[in-house]
N, C-alpha and C positions, 0 to 999 in steps of 0.2 A: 404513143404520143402522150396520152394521160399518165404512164407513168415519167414522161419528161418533166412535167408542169409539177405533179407532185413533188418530184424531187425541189423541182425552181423554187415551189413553196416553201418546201421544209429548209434550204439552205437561208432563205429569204426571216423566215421566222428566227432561227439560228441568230444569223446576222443582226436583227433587229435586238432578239436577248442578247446578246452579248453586248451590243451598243448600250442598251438601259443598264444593264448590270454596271459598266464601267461609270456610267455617269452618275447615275443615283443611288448607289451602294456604299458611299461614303460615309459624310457627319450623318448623326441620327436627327439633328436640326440646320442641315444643310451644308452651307460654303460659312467661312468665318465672312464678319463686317468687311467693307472696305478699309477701314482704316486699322485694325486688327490686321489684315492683311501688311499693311503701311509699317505699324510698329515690329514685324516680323522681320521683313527684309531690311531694316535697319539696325544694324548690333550696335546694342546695350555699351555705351561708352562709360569704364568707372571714372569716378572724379579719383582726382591724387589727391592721398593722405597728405595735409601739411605735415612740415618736416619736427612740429612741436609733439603734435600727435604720434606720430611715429616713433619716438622716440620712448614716450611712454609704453607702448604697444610693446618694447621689447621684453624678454624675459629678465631676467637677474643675470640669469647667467651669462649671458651674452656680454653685460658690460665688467665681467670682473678681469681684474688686467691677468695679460696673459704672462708664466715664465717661461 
């Protein structure tokens, strides 16, 4: 019987380490902000190049005519 419980304990301790491990094994200063969170799940929309700027942006080569 004492070696029952023993065992209950050891699986119990186990169990326990393994839960703390997953949870607080992470950041080394925790979970990020709330709102750090916020800016994560929402992807980065680039603005569009006006079509003035863009044009500059090309190389030479590109606008020399073609034969």
């Amino acid at each position: 019987m004492t070696l029952l419980l023993l065992e209950a304990l050891a699986a119990l301790l186990i169990f326990v380490f393994i839960v703390w491990w997953t949870m607080f094994s992470g950041r080394n200063k925790g979970e990020l902000p709330a709102d750090a969170e916020q800016d994560k799940a929402q992807p980065q929309v680039q603005q569009p190049v006006p079509a003035a700027k863009a044009s500059q942006d090309k190389p030479e080569a590109d606008t020399a005519p073609r034969a």
